[in-house]
ROSE-4610 file (N, C-alpha, C; in Angstrom, 1 decimal, always signed):
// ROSE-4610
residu = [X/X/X/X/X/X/X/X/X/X/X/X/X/X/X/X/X/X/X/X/X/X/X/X/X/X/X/X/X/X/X/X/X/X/X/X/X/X/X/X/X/X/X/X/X/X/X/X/X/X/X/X/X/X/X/X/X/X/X/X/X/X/X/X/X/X/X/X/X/X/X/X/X/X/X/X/X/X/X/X/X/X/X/X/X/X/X/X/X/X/X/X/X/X/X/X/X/X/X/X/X/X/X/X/X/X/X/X/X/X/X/X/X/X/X/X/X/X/X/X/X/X/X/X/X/X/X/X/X/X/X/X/X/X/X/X/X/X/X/X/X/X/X/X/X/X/X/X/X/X/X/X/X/X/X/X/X/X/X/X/X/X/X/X/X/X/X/X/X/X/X/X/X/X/X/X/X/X/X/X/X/X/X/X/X/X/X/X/X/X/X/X/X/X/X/X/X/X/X/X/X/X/X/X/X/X/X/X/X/X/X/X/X/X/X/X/X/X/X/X/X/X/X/X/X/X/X/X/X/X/X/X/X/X/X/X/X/X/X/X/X/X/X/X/X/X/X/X/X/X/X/X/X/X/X/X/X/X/X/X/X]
num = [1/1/1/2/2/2/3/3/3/4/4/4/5/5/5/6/6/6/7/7/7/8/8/8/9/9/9/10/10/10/11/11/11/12/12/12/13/13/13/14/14/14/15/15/15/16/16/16/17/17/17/18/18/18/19/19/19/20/20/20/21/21/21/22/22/22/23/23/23/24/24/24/25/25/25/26/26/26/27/27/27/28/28/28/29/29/29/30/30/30/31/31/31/32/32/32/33/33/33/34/34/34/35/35/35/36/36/36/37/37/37/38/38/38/39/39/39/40/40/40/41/41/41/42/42/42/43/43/43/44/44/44/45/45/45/46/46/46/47/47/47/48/48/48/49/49/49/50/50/50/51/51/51/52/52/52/53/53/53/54/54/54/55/55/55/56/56/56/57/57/57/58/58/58/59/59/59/60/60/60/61/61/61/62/62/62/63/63/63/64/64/64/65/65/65/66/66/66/67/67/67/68/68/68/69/69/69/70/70/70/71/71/71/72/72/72/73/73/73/74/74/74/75/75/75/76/76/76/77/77/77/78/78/78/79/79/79/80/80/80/81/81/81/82/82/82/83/83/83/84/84/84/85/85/85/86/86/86/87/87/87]
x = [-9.7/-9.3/-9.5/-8.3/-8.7/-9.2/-9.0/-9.6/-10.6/-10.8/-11.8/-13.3/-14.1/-15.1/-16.2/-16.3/-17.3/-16.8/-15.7/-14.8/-14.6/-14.0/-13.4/-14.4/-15.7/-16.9/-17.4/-17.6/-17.8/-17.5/-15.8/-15.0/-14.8/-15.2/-15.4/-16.6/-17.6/-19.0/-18.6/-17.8/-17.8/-17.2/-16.2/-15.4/-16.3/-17.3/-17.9/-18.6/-19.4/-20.2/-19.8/-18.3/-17.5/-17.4/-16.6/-16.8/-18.1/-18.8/-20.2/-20.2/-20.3/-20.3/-19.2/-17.9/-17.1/-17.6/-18.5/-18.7/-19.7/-20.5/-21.8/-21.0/-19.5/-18.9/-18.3/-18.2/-17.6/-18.5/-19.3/-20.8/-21.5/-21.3/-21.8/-20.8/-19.7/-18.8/-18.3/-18.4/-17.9/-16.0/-16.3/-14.7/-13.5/-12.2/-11.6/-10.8/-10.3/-10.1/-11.3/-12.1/-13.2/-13.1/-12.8/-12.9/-12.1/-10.7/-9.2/-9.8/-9.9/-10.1/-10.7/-11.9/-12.8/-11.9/-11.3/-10.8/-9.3/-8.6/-7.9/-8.6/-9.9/-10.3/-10.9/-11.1/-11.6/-10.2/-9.1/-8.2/-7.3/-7.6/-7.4/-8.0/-9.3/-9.8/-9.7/-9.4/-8.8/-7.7/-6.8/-5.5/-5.6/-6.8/-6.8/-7.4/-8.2/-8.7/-7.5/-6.5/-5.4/-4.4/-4.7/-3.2/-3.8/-5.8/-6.3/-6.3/-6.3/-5.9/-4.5/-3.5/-2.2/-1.7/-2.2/-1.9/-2.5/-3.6/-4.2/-3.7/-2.8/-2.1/-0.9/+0.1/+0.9/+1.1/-0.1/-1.0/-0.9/-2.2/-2.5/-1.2/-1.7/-0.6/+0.4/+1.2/+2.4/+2.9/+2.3/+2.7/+2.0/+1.5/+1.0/+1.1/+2.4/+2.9/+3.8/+3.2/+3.7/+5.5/+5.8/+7.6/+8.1/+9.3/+10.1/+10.3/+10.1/+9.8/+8.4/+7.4/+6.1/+6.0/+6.8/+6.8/+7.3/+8.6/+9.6/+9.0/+8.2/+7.0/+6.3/+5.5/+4.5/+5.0/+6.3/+7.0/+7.1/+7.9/+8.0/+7.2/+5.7/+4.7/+4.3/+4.2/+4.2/+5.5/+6.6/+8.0/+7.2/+7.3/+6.3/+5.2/+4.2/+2.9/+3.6/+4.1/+4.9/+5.5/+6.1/+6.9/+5.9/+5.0/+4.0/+3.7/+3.1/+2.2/+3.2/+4.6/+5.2/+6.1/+6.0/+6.5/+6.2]
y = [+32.4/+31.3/+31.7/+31.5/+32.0/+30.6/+29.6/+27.8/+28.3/+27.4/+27.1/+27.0/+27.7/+27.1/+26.4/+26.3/+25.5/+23.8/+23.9/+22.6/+22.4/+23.0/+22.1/+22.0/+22.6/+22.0/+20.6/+20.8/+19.4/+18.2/+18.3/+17.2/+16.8/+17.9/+17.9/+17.0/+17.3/+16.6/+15.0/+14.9/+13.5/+12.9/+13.4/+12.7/+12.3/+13.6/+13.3/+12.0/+12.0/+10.7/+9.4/+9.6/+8.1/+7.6/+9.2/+8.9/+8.1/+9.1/+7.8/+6.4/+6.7/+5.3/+3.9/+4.4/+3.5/+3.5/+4.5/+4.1/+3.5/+3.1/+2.3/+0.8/+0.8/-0.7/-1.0/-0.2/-0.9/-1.4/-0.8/-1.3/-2.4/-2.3/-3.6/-4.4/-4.7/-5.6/-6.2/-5.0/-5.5/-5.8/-6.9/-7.1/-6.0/-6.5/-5.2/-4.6/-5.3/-4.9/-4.0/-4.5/-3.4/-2.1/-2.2/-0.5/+0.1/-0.6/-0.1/+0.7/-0.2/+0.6/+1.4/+1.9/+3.3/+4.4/+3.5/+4.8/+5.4/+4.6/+5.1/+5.9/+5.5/+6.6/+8.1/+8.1/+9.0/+10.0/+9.0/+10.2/+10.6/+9.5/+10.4/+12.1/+11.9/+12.5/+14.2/+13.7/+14.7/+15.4/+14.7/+15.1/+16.0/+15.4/+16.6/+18.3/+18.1/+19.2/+20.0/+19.4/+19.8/+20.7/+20.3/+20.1/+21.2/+21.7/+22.8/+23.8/+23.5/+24.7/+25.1/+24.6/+24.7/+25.9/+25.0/+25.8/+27.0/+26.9/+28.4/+29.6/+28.9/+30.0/+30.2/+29.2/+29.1/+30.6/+30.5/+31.5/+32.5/+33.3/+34.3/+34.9/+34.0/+34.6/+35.0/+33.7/+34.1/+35.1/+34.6/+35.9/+37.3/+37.6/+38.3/+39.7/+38.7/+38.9/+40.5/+41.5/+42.7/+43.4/+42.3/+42.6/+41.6/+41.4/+40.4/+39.3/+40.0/+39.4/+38.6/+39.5/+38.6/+37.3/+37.4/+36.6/+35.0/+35.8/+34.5/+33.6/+34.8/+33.9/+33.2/+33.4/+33.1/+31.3/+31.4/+29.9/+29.4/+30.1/+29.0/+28.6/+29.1/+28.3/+26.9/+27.4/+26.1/+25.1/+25.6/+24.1/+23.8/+24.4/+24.0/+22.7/+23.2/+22.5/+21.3/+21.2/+20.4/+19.0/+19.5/+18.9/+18.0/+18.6/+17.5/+16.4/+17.2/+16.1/+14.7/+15.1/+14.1/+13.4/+13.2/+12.4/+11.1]
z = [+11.2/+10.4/+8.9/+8.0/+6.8/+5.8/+6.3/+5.6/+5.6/+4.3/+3.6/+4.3/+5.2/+6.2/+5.6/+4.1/+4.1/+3.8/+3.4/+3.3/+4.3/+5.6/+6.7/+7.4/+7.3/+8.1/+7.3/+6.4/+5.7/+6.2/+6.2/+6.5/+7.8/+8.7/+10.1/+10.8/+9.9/+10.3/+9.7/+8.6/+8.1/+9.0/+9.6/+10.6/+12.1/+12.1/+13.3/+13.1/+11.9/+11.9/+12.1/+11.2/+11.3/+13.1/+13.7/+15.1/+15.4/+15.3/+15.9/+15.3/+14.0/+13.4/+14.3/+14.5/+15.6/+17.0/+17.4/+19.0/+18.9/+17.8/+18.0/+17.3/+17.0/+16.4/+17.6/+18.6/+20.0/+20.8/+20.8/+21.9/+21.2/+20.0/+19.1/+19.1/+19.8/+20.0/+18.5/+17.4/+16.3/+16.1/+15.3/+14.6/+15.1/+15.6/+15.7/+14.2/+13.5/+12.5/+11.9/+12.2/+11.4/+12.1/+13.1/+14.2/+13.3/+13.7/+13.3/+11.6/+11.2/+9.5/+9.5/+10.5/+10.6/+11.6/+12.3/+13.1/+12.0/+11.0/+10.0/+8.7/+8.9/+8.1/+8.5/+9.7/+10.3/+10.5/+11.1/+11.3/+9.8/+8.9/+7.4/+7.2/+7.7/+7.1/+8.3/+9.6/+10.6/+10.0/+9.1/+8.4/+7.6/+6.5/+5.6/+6.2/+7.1/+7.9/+8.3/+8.8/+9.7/+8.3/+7.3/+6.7/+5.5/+5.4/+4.7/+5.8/+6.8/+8.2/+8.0/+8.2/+7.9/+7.0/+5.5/+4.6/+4.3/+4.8/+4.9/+5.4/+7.2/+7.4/+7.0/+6.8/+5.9/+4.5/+3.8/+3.1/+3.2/+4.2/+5.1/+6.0/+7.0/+8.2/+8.0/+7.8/+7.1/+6.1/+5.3/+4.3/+4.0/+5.2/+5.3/+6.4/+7.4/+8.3/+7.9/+9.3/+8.7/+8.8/+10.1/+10.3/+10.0/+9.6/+9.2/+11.2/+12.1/+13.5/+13.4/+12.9/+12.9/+12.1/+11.1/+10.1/+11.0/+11.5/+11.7/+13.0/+14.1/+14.9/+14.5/+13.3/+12.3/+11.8/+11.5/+11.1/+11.9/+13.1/+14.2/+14.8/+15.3/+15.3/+14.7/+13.3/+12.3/+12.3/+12.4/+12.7/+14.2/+15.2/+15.9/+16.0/+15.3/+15.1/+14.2/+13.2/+12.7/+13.0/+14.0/+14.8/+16.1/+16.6/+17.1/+16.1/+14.8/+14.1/+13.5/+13.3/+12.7/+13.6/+15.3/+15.8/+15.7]
């Protein structure tokens, strides 16, 4: 992985917290709107993780890529992966 590791660990552990933070708002039978707005910020913040991974290989891999075949594997992975995230 060429991202950032001390950034996407960062944002990784924030996320994990918020996780916990919502499974202790379900057991506490908190408000659902209140969940909802933690689990939208949690997966905010899954996003930006996803999207400093991305561009990293985007980056690296990609352009990095040593045949004009590796390369074009290299993208189609990513239209690929892409293509999950934006259905």
């Amino acid at each position: 992985m060429q991202a950032d590791k001390k950034k996407v660990t960062r944002l990784l552990k924030t996320a994990r917290g918020q996780i916990d933070g919502i499974l202790r708002m379900v057991e506490e039978d908190r408000y659902c709107m209140d969940i909802s707005h933690q689990l939208m910020a949690a997966e905010a913040i899954l996003n930006k993780v996803n999207k400093e991974i991305l561009t990293a290989h985007l980056k690296c891999c990609v352009s990095h890529a040593e045949t004009e075949t590796e390369k074009e594997e290299k993208i189609d992975e990513l239209v690929s992966m892409l293509g999950k995230i934006l259905k």
